[in-house]
BALOMAR-485525 format. One record per residue (C-alpha): residue number from 1; y, x, z. Coordinates in steps of 0.05 Angstrom, whole numbers. Layout:
BEGIN
<rec resi="NUM" v="Y" u="X" w="Z"/>
...
! end
This chain:
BEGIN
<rec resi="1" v="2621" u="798" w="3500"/>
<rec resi="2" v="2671" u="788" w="3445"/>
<rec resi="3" v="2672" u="759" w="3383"/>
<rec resi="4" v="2725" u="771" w="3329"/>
<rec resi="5" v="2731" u="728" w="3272"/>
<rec resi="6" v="2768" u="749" w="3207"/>
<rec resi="7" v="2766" u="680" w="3169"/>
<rec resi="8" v="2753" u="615" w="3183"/>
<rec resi="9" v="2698" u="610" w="3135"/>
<rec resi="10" v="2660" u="664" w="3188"/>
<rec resi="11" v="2683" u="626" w="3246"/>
<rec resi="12" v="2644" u="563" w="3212"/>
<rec resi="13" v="2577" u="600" w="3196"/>
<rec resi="14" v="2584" u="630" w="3264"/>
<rec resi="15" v="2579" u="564" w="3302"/>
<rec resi="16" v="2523" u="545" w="3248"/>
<rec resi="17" v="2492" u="605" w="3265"/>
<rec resi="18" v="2491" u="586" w="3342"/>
<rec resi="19" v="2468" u="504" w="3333"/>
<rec resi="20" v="2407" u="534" w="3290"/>
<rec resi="21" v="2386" u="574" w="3345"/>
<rec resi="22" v="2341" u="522" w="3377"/>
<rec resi="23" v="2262" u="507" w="3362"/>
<rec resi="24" v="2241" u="440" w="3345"/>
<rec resi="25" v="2180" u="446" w="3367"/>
<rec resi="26" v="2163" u="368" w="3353"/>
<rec resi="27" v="2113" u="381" w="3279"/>
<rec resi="28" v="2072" u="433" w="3328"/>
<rec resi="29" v="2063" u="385" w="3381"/>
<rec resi="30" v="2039" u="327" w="3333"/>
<rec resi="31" v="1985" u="369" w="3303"/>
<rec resi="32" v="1970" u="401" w="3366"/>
<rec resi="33" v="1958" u="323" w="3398"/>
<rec resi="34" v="1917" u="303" w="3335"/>
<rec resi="35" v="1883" u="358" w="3311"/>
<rec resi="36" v="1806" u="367" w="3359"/>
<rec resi="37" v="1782" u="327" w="3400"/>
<rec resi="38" v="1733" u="368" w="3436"/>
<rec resi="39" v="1782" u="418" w="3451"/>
<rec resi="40" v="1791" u="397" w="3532"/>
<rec resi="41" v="1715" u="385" w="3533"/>
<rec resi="42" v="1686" u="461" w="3506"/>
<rec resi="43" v="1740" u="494" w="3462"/>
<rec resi="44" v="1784" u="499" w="3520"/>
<rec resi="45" v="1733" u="533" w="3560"/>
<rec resi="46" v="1707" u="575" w="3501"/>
<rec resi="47" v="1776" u="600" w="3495"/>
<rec resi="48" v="1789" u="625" w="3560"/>
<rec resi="49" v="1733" u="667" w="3563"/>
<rec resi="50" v="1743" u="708" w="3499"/>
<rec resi="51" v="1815" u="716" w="3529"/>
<rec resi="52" v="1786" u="738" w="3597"/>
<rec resi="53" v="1762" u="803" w="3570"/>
<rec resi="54" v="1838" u="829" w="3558"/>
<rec resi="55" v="1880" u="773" w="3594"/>
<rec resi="56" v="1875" u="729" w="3663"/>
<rec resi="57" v="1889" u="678" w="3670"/>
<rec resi="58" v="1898" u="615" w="3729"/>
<rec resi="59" v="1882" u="542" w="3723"/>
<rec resi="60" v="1849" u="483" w="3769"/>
<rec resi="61" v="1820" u="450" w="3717"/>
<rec resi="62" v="1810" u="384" w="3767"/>
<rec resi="63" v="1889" u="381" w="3773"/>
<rec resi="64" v="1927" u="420" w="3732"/>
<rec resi="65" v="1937" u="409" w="3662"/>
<rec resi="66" v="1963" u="477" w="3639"/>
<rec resi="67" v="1938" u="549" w="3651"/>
<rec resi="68" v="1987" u="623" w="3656"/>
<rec resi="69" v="1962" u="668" w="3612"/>
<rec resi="70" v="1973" u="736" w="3644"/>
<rec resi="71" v="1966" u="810" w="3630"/>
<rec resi="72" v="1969" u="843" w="3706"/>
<rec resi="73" v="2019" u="804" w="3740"/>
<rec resi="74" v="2074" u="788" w="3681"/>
<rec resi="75" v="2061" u="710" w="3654"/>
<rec resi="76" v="2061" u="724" w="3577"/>
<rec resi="77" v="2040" u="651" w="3557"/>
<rec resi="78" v="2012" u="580" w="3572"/>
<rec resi="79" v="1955" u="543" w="3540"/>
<rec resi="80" v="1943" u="470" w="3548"/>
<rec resi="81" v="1876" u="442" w="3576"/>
<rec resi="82" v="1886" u="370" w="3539"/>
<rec resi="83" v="1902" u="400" w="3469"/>
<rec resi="84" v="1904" u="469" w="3424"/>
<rec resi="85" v="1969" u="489" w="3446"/>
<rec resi="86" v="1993" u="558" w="3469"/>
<rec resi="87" v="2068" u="580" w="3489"/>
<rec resi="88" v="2060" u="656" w="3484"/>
<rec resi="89" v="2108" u="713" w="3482"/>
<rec resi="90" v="2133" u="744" w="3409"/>
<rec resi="91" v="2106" u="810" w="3431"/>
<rec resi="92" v="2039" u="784" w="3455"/>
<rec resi="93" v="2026" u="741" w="3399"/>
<rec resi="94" v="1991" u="777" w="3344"/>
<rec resi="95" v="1934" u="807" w="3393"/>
<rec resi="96" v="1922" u="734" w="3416"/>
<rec resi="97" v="1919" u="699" w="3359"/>
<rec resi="98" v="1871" u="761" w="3326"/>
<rec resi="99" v="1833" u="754" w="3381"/>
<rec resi="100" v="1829" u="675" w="3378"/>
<rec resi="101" v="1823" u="673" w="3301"/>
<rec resi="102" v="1752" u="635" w="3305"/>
<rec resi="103" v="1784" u="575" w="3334"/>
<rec resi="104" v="1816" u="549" w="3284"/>
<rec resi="105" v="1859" u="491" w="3303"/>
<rec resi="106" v="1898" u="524" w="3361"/>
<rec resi="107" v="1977" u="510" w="3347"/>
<rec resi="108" v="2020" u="572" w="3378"/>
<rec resi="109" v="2090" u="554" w="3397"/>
<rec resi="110" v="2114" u="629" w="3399"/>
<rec resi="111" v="2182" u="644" w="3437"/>
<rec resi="112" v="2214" u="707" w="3452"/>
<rec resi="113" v="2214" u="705" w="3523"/>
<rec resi="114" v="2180" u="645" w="3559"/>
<rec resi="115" v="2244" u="628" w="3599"/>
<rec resi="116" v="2290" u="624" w="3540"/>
<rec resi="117" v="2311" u="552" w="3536"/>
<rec resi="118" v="2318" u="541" w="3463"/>
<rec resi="119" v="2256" u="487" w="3449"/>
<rec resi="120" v="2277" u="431" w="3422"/>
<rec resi="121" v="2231" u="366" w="3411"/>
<rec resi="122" v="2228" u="293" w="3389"/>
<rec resi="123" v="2235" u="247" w="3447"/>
<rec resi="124" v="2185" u="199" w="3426"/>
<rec resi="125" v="2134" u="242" w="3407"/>
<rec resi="126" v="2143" u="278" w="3472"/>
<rec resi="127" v="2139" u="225" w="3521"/>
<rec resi="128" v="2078" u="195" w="3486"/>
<rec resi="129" v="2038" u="260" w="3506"/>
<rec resi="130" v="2064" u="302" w="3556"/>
<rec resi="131" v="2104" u="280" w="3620"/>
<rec resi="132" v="2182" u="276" w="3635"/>
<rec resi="133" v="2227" u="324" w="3629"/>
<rec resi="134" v="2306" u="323" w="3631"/>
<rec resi="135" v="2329" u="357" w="3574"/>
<rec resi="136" v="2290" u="354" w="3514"/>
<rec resi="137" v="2350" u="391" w="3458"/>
<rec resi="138" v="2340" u="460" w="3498"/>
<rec resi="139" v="2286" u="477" w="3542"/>
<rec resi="140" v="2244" u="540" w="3553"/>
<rec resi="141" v="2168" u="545" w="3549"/>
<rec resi="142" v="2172" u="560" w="3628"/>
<rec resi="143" v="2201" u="489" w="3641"/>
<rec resi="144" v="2150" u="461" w="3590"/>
<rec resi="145" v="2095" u="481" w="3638"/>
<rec resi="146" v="2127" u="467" w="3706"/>
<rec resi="147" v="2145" u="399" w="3684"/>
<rec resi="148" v="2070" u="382" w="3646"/>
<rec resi="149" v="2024" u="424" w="3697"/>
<rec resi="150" v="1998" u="362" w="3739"/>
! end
């Protein structure tokens, strides 16, 4: 791919352009952590199974701490089991959240593809909740749930 650049004044919003292009995702993930706190207890499961009638999805609820939401074999998002919090797909996300609108303090984190590593988050907050991970200024949804699932 090439770029051309024609003035220095493009060249500058160009590379402000590209530094903008990550999600700080750290104001969803504090209201997410405070916002219900039956959710894990009968929101979570009240969830899934309006989903279930258009989506599958796969979770051991005794270990893992994140569940795929899938439609056929494609991943299209992930929804936390300890708080409202779903990564879904740009495409996906209107039907799920229409579907979902009765539960009101869900917090969607909505990328355009789940391994596109442009999440972004607040150390601190991140480390209080939700278990290591390397790189916290660019990370996809996909490595969000890989690193947090157990």
């Amino acid at each position: 791919m090439k770029i051309f650049y024609f003035n220095p004044y493009r060249k500058g919003l160009l590379k402000l352009f590209i530094q903008n292009l990550t999600m700080d995702i750290t104001e969803i993930l504090q209201i997410a952590v405070h916002s219900n706190n039956y959710w894990k207890h009968s929101d979570f499961s009240s969830v899934m199974e309006t989903l279930k009638l258009y989506y599958n999805s796969d979770i051991e609820t005794d270990t893992e701490k994140l569940t795929t939401l899938l439609l056929g074999d494609k991943i299209i998002g992930y929804i936390c089991l300890n708080y409202p919090l779903v990564f879904i797909e740009s495409q996906y996300a209107l039907h799920v959240k229409n579907i979902l609108q009765t539960f009101h303090d869900i917090e969607y984190i909505i990328v355009d593809t789940l391994s596109n590593p442009y999440l972004s988050v607040d150390p601190d907050i991140y480390n209080a909740y939700f278990d290591f991970m390397e790189n916290l200024n660019a990370f996809s949804a996909e490595e969000f749930y890989f690193y947090n699932i157990t």
